[in-house]
C-alpha positions as CSV (number, residue, x, y, z in Angstrom):
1,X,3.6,-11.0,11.2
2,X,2.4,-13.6,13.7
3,X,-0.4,-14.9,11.4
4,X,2.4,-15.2,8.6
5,X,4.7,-17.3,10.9
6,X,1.5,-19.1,11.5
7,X,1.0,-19.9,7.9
8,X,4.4,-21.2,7.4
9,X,4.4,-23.3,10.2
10,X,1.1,-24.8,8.5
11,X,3.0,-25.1,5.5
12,X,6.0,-27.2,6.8
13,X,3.6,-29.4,8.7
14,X,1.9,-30.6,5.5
15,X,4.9,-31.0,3.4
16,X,6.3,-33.7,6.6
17,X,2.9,-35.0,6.4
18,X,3.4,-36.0,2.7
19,X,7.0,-36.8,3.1
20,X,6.1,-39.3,6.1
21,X,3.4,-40.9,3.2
22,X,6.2,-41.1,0.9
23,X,8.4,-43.1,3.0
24,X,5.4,-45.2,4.0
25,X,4.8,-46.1,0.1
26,X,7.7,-46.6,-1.1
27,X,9.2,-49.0,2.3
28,X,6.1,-51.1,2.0
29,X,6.4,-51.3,-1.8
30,X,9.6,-52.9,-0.6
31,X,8.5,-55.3,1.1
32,X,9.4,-54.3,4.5
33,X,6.9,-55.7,7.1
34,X,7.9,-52.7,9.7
35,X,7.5,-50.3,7.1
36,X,5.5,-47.8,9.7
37,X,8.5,-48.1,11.8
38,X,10.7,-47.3,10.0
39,X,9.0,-44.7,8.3
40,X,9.0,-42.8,11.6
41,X,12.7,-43.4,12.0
42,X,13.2,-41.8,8.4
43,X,10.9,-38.7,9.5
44,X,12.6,-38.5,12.8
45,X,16.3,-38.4,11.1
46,X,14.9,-36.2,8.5
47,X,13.7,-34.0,10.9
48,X,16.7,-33.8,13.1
49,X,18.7,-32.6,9.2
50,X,16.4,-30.2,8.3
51,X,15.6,-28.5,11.3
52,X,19.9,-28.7,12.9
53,X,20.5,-26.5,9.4
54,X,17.4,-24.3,9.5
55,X,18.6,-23.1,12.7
56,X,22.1,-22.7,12.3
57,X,20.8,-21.3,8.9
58,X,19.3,-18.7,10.8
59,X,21.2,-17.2,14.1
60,X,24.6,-17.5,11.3
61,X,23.9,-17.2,7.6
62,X,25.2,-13.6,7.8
63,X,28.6,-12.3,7.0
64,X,29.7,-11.2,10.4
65,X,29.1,-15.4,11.8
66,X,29.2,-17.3,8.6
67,X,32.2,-19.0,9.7
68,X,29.9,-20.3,13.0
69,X,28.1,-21.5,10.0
70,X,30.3,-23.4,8.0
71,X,31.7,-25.4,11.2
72,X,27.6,-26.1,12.0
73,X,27.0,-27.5,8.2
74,X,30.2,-29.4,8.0
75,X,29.2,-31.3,11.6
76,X,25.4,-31.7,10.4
77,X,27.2,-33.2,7.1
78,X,29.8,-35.8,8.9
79,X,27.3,-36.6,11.1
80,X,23.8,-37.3,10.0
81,X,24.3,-40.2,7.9
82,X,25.3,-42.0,11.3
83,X,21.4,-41.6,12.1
84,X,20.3,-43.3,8.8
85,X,22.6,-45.8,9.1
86,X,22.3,-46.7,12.8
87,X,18.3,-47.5,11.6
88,X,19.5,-49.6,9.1
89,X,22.5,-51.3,11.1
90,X,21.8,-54.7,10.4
91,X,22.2,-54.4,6.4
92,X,26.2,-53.1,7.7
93,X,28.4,-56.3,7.6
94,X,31.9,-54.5,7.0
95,X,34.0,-51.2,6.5
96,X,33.4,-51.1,2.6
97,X,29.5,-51.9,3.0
98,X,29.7,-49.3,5.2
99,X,31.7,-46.6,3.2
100,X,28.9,-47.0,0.5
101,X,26.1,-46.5,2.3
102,X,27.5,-43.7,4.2
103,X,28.1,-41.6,1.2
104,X,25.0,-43.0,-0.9
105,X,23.3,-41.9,2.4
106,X,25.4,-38.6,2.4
107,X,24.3,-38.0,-1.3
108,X,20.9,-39.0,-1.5
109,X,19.2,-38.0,2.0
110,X,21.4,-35.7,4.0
111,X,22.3,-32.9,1.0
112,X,18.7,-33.4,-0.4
113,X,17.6,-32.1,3.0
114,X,19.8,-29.8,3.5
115,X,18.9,-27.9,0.3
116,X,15.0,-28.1,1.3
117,X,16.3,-26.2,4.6
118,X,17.8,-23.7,2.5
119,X,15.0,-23.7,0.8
120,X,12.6,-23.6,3.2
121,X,14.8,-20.6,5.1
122,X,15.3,-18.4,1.7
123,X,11.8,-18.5,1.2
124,X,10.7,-17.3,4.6
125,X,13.4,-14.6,5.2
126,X,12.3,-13.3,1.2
127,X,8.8,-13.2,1.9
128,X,9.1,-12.1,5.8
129,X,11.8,-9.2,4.3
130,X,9.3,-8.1,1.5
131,X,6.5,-8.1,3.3
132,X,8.2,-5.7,6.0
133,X,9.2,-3.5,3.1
134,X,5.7,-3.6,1.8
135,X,4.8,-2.2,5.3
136,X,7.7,0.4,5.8
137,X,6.3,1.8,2.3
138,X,2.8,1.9,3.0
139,X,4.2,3.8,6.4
140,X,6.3,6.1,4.4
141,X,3.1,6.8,2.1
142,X,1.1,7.1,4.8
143,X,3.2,9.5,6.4
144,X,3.5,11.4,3.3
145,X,0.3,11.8,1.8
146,X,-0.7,13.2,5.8
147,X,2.1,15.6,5.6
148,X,0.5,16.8,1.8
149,X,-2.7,17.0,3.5
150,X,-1.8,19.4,6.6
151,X,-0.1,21.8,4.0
152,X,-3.9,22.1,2.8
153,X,-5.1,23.3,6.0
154,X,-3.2,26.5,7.0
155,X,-3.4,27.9,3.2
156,X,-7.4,26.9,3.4
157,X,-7.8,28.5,6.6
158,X,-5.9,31.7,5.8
159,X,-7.8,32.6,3.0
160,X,-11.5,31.7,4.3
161,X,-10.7,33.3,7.8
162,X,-9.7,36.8,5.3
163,X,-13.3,36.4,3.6
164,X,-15.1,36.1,7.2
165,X,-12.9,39.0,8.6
166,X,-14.2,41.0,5.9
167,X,-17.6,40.2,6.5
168,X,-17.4,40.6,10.1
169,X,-16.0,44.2,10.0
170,X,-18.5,45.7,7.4
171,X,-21.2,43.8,9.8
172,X,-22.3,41.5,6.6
173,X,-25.6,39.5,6.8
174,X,-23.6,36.6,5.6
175,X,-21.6,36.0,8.2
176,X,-23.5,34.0,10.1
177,X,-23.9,31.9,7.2
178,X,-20.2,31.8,6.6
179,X,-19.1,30.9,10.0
180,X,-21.5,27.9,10.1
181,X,-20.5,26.5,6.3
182,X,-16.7,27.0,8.0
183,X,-17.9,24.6,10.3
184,X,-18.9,22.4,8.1
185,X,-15.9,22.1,6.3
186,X,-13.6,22.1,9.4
187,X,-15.8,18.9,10.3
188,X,-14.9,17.6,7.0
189,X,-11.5,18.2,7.0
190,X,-10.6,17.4,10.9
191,X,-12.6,14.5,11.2
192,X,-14.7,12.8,8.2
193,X,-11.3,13.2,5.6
194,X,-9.4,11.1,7.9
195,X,-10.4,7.9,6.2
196,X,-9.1,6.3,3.5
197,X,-12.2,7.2,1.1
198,X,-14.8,9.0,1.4
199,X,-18.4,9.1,-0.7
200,X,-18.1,11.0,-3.5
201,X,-21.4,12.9,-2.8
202,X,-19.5,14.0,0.7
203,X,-16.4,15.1,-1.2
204,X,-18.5,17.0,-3.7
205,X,-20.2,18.8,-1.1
206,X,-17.2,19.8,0.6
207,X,-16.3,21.3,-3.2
208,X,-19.6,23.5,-3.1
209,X,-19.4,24.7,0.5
210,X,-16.2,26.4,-0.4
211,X,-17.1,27.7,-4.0
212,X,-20.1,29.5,-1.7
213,X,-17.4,30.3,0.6
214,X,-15.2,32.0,-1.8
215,X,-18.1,33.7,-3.7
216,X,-18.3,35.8,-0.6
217,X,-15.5,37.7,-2.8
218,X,-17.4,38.6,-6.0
219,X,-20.2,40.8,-6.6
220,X,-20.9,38.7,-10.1
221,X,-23.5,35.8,-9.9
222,X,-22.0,32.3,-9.4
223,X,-18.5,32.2,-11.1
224,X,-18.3,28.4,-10.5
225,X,-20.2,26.6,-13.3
226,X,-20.3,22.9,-11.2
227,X,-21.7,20.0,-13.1
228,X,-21.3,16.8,-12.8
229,X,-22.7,13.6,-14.6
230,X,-23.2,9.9,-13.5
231,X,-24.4,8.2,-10.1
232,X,-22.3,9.6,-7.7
233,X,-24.2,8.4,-4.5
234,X,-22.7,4.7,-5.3
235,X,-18.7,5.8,-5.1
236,X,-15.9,6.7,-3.1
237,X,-13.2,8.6,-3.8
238,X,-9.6,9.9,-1.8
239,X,-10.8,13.2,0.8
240,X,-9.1,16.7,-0.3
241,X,-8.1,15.7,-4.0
242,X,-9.9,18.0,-5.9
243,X,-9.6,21.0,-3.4
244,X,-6.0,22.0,-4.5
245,X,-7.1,22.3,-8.1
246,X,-10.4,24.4,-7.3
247,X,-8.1,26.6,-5.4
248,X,-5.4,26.7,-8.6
249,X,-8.1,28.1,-10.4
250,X,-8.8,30.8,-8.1
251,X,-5.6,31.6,-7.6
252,X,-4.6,32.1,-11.1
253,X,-7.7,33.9,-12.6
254,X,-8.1,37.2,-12.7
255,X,-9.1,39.6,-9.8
256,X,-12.4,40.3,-11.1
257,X,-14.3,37.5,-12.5
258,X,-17.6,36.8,-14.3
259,X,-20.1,34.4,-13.9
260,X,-19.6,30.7,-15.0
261,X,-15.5,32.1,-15.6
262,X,-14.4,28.7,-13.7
263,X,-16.3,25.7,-15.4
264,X,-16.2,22.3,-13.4
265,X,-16.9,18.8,-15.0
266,X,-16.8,15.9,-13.3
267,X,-17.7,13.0,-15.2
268,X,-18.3,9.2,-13.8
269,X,-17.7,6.6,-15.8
270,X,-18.0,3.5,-15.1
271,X,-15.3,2.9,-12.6
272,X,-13.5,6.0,-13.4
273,X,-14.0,9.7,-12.7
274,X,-12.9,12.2,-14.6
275,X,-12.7,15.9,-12.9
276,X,-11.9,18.9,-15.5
277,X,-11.6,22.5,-14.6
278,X,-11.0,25.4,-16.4
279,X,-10.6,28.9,-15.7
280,X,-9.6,31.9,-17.6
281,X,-5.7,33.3,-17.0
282,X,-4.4,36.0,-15.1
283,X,-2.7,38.4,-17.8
284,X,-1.9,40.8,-15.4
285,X,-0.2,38.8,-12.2
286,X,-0.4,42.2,-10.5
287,X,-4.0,42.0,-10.5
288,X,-4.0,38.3,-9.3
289,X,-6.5,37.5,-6.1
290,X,-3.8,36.7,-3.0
291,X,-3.1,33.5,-2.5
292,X,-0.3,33.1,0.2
293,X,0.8,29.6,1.0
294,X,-0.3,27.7,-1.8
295,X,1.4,24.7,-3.2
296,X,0.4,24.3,-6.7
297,X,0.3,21.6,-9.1
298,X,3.7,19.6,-7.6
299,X,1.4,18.9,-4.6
300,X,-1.1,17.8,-6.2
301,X,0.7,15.5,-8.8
302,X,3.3,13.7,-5.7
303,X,-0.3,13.0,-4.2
304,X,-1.3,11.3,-7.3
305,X,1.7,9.4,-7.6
306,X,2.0,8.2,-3.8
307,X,-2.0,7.0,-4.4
308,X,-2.2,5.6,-7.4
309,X,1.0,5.3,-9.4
310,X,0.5,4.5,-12.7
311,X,-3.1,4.2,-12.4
312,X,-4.4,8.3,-12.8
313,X,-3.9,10.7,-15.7
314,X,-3.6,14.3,-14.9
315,X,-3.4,16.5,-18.0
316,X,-2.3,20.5,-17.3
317,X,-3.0,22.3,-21.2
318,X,-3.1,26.5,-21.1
319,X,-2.4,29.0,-23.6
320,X,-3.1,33.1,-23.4
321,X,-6.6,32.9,-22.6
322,X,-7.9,29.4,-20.6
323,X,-5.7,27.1,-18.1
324,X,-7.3,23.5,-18.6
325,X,-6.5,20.6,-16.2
326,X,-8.2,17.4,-16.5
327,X,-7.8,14.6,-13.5
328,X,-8.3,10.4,-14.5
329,X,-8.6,8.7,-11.1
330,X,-9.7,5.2,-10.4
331,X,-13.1,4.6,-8.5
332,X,-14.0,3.0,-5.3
333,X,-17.1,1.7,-6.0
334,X,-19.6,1.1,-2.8
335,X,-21.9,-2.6,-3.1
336,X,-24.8,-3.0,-1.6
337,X,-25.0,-6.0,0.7
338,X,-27.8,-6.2,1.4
């Protein structure tokens, strides 16, 4: 906010820089051999006007002290011609020369600026005031998208920690294995997901060490069929988007699954990715793999909307057999500069 006030104060410094040459021009286009002098008695009345109603402008523009305000204006009115004038005495000889000029001065300098004050003050207090909502959103997005993202966690956790307990207790080979691609993914999701973007080759991994994690359940080969085409080492992408749908699919597939049953695409394109899963529906819900905790597709899609807005497609298509969701996000694309 400083570094805007900053700018602004920059700004009203070269507009009296050019309204100091303006008076300059035009008093020695005049004729006027002091015509630096009184330039600077010009910019000094000027300044006096525009800065007595940017002030008064701004402790009492509201409705609670507007009437503070009026009195200010009216006195800034009756009284700043007098300044003007009393630079330009001599040209005075009696009560009607003096009647003119006061209002031709009332007319022409005072109200002109007093409406750049307004001006001047509008345009601060509009930009100041959306700026600060700009930042109160971003908060409230913020804030947001971390409360989505810790609803992840426990429902994660619950359901790995299961697989390793299982493991564990029939003294599995595997485990070891398990607890150290757990870590990995704790890592991920504790630390490395806290920034804004991540690389995509990170995000992918993440994807992987889970699928491993939940094959643990199957006795079939791999029932993940991951591919993915385009140069993937060159982008970034938001942390924990995809998980929620790999999840869905598990979720809603049937108990016992066959290899390649859950087929992942994910396509980049030039500065677009698009992520498609598919996975073959649960007929009988009382067969369905136990989920508890999840969140579904609402979570997913208010993530989308906080991120990107307008900017994403996410398509959900099923019928008896398949359940088909296909994800259109924007790219981060990393440079080189080197």
């Amino acid at each position: 906010m400083e570094r805007i006030k900053k700018v602004f104060t920059g700004i009203h410094v070269v507009i009296w820089l050019l309204i100091v040459l303006l008076f300059c021009w035009i008093f020695r286009k005049e004729g006027y051999q002091n015509w630096f002098y009184l330039s600077g008695l010009m910019l000094i009345a000027s300044l006096v006007i525009f800065y007595s109603h940017f002030v008064i402008l701004t402790r009492y523009g509201n409705r609670k002290k507007f009437g503070f305000y009026l009195a200010g204006l009216a006195c800034i009115l009756l009284v700043s011609p007098f300044l003007y004038l009393w630079f330009d005495a001599a040209e005075i000889h009696d009560w009607r020369s003096f009647r003119e000029q006061y209002f031709t001065t009332l007319f022409s300098f005072v109200i002109a600026f007093v409406m750049l004050s307004w001006i001047a003050r509008a345009s601060e207090s509009w930009f100041i005031n959306s700026l600060k909502q700009e930042i109160l959103e971003k908060t409230a997005v913020q804030a947001e998208l971390a409360s989505l993202k810790s609803q992840i966690n426990p429902h994660f956790l619950f359901n790995i920690l299961n697989n390793i307990h299982t493991l564990a207790y029939t003294n599995s080979p595997s485990t070891a294995d398990a607890i150290m691609r757990l870590s990995s993914l704790m890592r991920y999701m504790l630390y490395e997901s806290n920034a804004g973007t991540v690389a995509l080759t990170q995000e992918i991994r993440y994807l992987q060490d889970f699928i491993s994690l939940q094959q643990l359940r199957f006795h079939a080969d791999a029932v993940v069929d991951l591919d993915m085409e385009g140069d993937a080492a060159s982008c970034s992408v938001t942390p924990l988007l995809f998980i929620q749908l790999l999840e869905n699919a598990y979720k809603h597939s049937p108990a016992k699954l066959k290899t390649g049953d859950i087929k992942v695409r994910i396509l980049i394109n030039k500065n677009f990715l698009t992520f498609h899963i598919q996975n073959p529906v649960n007929t009988k819900k009382s067969q369905a793999i136990d989920e508890p905790g999840g969140f579904g597709l609402s979570n997913i899609s208010k993530r989308l909307r906080l991120l990107y807005q307008d900017r994403y497609t996410f398509d959900v298509n099923s019928d008896d057999h398949l359940f088909n969701v296909m994800l259109k996000i924007p790219l981060h694309i990393q440079t080189d500069d080197r």
